[in-house]
Residue, then its C-alpha position, 0 to 999 in steps of 0.5 A: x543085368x539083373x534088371x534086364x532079365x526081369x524085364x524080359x521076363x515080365x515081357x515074355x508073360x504077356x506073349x502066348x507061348x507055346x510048350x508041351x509037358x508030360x504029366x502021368x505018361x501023357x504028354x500035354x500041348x499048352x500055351x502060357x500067357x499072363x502067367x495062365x496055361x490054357x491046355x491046347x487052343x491057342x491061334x491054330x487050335x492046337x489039340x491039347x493030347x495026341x488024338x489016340x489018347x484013351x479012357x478016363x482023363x484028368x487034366x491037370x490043375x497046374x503044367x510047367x508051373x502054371x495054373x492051368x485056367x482054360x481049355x482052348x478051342x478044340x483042344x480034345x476034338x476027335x479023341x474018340x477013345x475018350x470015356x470021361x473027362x475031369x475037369x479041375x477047379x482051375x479052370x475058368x472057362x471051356x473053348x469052342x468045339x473043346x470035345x467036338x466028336x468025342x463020341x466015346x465020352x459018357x460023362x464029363x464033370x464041369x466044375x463050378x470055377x467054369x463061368x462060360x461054355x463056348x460054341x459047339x463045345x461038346x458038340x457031336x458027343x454022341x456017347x454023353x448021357x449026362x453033364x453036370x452044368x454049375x451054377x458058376x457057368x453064365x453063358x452056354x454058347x450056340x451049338x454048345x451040346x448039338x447032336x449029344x444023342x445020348x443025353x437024356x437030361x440037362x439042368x441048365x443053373x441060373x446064372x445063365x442069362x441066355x440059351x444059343x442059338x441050336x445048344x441042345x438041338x438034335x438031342x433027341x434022347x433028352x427027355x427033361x429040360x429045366x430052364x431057371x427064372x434066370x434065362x431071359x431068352x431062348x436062341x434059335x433051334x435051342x432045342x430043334x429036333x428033339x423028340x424025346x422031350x416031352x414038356x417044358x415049362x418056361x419061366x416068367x424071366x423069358x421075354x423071346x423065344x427064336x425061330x425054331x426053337x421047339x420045331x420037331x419036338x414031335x414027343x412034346x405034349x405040353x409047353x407053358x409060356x407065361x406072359x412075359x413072352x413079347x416075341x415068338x419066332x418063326x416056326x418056333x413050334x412047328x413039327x410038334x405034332x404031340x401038342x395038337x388039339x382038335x388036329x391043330x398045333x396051335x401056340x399064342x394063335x399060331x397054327x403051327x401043324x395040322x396033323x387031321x387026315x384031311x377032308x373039309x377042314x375049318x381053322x379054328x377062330x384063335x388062329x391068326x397066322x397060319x405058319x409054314x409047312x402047316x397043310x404040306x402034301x396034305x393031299x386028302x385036303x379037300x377044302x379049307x376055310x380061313x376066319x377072319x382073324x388071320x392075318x398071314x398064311x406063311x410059305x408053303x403053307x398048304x404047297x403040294x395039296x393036289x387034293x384042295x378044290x376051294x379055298x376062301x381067304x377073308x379080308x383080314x388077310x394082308x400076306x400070302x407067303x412063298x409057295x403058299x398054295x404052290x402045286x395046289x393042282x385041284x384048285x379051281x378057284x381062289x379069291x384074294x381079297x383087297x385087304x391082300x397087300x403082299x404076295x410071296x414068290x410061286x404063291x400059286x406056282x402050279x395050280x394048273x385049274x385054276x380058271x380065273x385070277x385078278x390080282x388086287x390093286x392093293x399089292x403096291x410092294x409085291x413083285x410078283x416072281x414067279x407067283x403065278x408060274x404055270x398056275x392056269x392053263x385054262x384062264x382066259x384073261x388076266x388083270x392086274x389091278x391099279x397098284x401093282x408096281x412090279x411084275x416079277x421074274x416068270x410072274x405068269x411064265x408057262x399060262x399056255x392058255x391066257x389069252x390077254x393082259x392088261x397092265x396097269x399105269x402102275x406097273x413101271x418093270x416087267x422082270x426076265x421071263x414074267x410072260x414066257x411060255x404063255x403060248x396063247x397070249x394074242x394081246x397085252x397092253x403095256x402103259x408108257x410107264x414101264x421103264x424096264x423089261x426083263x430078258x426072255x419076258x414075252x419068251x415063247x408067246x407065239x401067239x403075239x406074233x406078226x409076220x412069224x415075229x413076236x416083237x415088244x418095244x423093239x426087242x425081238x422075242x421069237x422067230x416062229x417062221x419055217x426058216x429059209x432066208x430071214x430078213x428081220x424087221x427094222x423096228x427092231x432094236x435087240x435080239x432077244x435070249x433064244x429068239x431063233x435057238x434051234x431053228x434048223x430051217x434058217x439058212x441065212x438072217x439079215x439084221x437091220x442096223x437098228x439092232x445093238x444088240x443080240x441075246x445069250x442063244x439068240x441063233x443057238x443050234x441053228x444047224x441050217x445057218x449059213x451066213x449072216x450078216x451083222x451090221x456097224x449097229x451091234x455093240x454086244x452079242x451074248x454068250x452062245x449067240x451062235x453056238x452050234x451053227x455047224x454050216x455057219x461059212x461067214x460072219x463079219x464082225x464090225x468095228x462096233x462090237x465091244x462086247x462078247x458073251x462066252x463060247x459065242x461061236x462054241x460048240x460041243x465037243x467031238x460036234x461033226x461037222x467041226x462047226x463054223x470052219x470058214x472065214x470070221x472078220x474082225x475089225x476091231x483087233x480086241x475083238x479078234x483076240x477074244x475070239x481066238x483066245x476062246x474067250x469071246x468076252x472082253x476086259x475092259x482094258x485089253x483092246x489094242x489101242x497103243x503102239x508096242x503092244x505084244x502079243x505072243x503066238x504060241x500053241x500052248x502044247x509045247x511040242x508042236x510046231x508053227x508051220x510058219x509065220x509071216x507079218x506085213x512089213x508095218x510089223x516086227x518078229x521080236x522073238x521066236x523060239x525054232x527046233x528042228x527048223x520051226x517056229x514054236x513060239x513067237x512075240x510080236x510087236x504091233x508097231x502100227x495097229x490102224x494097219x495090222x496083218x499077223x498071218x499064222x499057218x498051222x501044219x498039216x496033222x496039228x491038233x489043239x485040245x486045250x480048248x475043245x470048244x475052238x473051232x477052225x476060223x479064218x480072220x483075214x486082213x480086210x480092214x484096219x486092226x485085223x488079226x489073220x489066223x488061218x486054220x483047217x478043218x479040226x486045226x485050232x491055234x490059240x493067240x493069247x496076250x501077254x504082258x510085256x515082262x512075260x514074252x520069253 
């Protein structure tokens, strides 16, 4: 019996347990495992004391017989009424967010038996003017002491190998910082923000510094980094603006900042990356030259300089960053070198002076998004040199003034909208190796227009007719996003059958349209397609059509006249149920292709009733629900679904508001698989499917 115990107890010392004990008045939360307590912590993060505990604490060496060794993971967090903290001898390491949001705490004594530090262990306690780190302690993890506003001064011991990722960020009242010949790196934002700091020497042990590591040090004005230093990251040092000379942030050829006023301004020959943010909004920028020793000009390098008139990259430069010169409105000219091999996103998004560009043919991987967008209204030809692969995602949406482009054999995608809005586009010549262009590519470009109709390999961009009756060309084979969206003067549009497919707001807000006729050829329709057609009498829907968009036939709520308040034919069943269902988008899966399938009729309220319902002699009621001598609710069993007629009419005064953006239909029974719902003017009724085991 004896041995029974013993093995049980032995057992029971490798499970966490969870206890509490009261020592001093307080009482304590802790979890036992191997014969160790850990004060609070444990799986859910159990606080160590009740969050109203206040003033100087100790925690005790041993509780419940244990010696106490940890402290678990925000075992003190938002015990703001805490001054100060001892920690005893016992305890070997400290759990992430411990104290996070102790903002009373002033001082906390670690002792040396701590050997790790978690992440965000004291983070947010704002009230902490100095902790004293032993050199027992091996590992500060990230965000260790973020936002400790009040600390003024850390000596970080050397048993610590590495500095986390944002441990002192946002310590701006830290004025002094000693970093020993044991660390061999510095993580990302280690010290990001903090202002106060004033210098800082870093030991020949350190082989890499993280991105952003010293950015918004705006007080540092001296930083020694011995050669031992073999990576720097990005934007390590940017926003010290106190290490400026001459008005330039430079650190191991790195322009960081640029803090002049401006005017005509030469970059140093030392620099060979300009970083981000250098030149940001430096509005009284008038000129800027580049030497040759650069290489890279980083994102936003000189974005919002509306001042900047030239500016002259030399041959050694092989990338333009994201946004580099975006919003640069003064810039009259720019020549990218051949030497230029990557040019980032909207790299000149904006720069609406800009006469002339030619993009080199040695940007081979660029694709090209958005980097021209509305970047030249007055340009008159556009080349894309040999090399260029990719046309990105509004590459050159919104040059209202270019007039012709050539695309190189290269080229093999044009992305969504590349070209869109480049109203004065009368020519582009696009090579047999274009495989794939995006939606909305040739958007708005009236210029292309033949016959009031912007057509590119078949796709249908834009409609730029009066309107009336519009017969579409049979060359065309999609209708694209938006080609006839807002057309009031369209009253009725034949598509031809070499149409599969038409766009998201392809008929959008045609408020004139009364009828169109889609033909056996459309597989898929957009959402939107013909959102708010509020004269829209009649539209057939063929067999074909597998896929819709949402809110196809939607509108806006309380939209008058209630839109499309005629007939919708529908000769796939699937497609029928999706429309009533206000999905108008299909699952794979759903479509009504065996016998015995079920679908409920019910008008969702609950409380109001189905006038009456009928069906053809091929189908059967299973089940209907009657109060006060009307249906409410109702299963029905399609036995034959090649010949299949539910009609469904609702009562006068019936109103629907679960979905606002149903509108009244009719779905006759004209040809196989059709599903009749007939409604009035502001009526909806929902047909929704159910599985079999649902149908009460």
């Amino acid at each position: 019996m004896k041995r029974v115990m013993w093995i049980v107890v032995a057992s029971m010392t490798h499970v966490a347990i969870a206890a509490t004990a009261t020592v001093d008045g307080i009482t304590w939360t802790y979890t036992v495992s191997n014969g160790k307590a850990t004060i609070g912590g444990g799986s859910s993060s159990r606080p160590a004391v009740p969050q109203s505990t206040y003033g100087a604490l100790v925690i005790p060496s041993a509780i419940g017989g244990y010696p106490v060794t940890s402290i678990g993971a925000s075992a003190f967090s938002g015990c703001n009424g805490l001054t100060s903290v001892t920690i005893p001898n016992s305890v070997t390491s400290i759990g992430s967010s411990a104290f996070y949001g102790c903002n009373g705490l002033t001082s906390v004594a670690i002792p040396d038996s701590v050997t790790n530090i978690g992440d965000g262990a004291f983070y947010f306690c704002s009230g902490l003017t100095s902790v004293t780190i032993p050199n027992s302690v091996t590992s500060i993890g990230e965000w260790a002491f973020i936002s400790c506003v009040g600390l003024t001064s850390v000596t970080i011991p050397d048993g610590v190998t590495s500095i986390g990722a944002s441990a002192f960020s946002g310590c701006r009242g830290l004025t002094s910082v000693t970093i020993p010949n044991s660390v061999t790196s510095i993580g990302n934002f280690a010290f990001e923000g903090c202002s106060g700091l004033t210098s800082v020497t870093i030991p020949d042990s350190v082989t890499s510094i993280g991105e952003y590591a010293f950015s918004g040090c705006s007080g540092l004005t001296s930083v020694t980094i011995p050669d031992s230093v073999t990576s720097i990251g990005e934007y390590a040092f940017s926003g010290c603006s106190g290490l400026a000379s001459n008005d330039f942030v430079i650190v191991r050829g790195v322009l960081y900042n640029y803090v002049g006023a401006g005017g005509n301004v030469v970059i140093p020959s030392i620099v060979t990356s300009i970083g981000r943010h250098v030149f940001y909004n430096c509005s009284g920028l008038t000129s800027v030259t580049i030497p040759d020793s650069v290489t890279s000009i980083g994102e936003d390098a000189f974005r919002g300089c509306s001042g900047l008139a030239s500016v002259t990259i030399p041959n050694s430069v092989t990338n333009l960053g994201a946004s580099a010169f975006s919003g640069c409105s003064g810039l009259t000219s720019v020549t990218i070198p051949n030497s230029v091999t990557s040019i980032g996103s909207s790299a000149f998004s904006g720069c609406s002076g800009i006469w002339d560009v030619t993009v080199p043919q040695c940007v081979c991987a660029t694709d090209m998004s958005s980097v021209f967008s509305s970047a030249y209204k007055s340009i008159t030809n556009g080349v894309i040199l040999e090399g260029v692969t990719n046309i990105g995602a509004y590459a050159f949406s919104g040059c209202s003034a270019l007039t012709s482009v050539t695309i190189p054999n290269s080229v093999t995608s044009i992305g969504s909208s590349a070209f869109s809005g480049c109203s004065a586009l009368t020519s582009v010549t696009i090579p047999n190796s274009v495989t794939s262009i995006g939606s909305s590519a040739f958007q708005g470009c009236v210029g292309l227009a033949s016959n009031d109709f912007v057509i590119v390999r078949g796709v249908l961009y834009d409609y730029v007719g009066a309107g009336g009756n519009v017969v579409i060309p049979s060359n065309v084979t999609s209708i694209g996003d938006g080609a006839f969206s807002f057309c009031g003067g369209l009253t009725s549009v034949t598509i031809p059958d070499s149409v599969t497919s038409i766009g998201e707001d392809a008929f959008r807000g045609c408020s004139g349209l009364a009828s169109v006729t889609i033909p056996q050829s459309v597989t898929s329709i957009g959402s939107r397609a013909f959102y708010d057609c509020t004269r829209l009498a009649s539209v057939v829907l063929p067999e074909s059509v597998t896929s819709f968009g949402s809110d196809v036939f939607g509108s806006y709520p309380g939209q008058s006249p209630s839109p499309f308040g005629g007939q919708l034919e529908a000769a796939n069943l699937a497609v029928a149920m999706a429309v009533v269902e206000g999905r108008l988008s299909l699952n794979s899966g759903q479509g009504a292709q065996a016998t015995d399938s079920r679908y409920a009729l019910s008008d969702r309220a609950e409380d109001r009733a189905i006038a009456s319902v009928t069906v053809d002699a091929d189908c059967a009621i299973d089940e209907f629900v009657l109060k006060d001598g009307k249906v409410y609710d109702c299963a029905v069993r399609i036995v034959n679904v090649a010949d299949v007629a539910v009609k469904v009419t609702l009562p006068a005064g019936y109103e629907y508001e679960t979905f606002r953006g149903m509108k009244p239909l009719v779905i006759p029974a004209a040809s196989r698989n059709i599903l009749t719902i007939t409604r009035t003017v502001d009526k909806t009724f929902l047909v929704s499917r159910r599985e079999l085991e649902t149908v009460q």
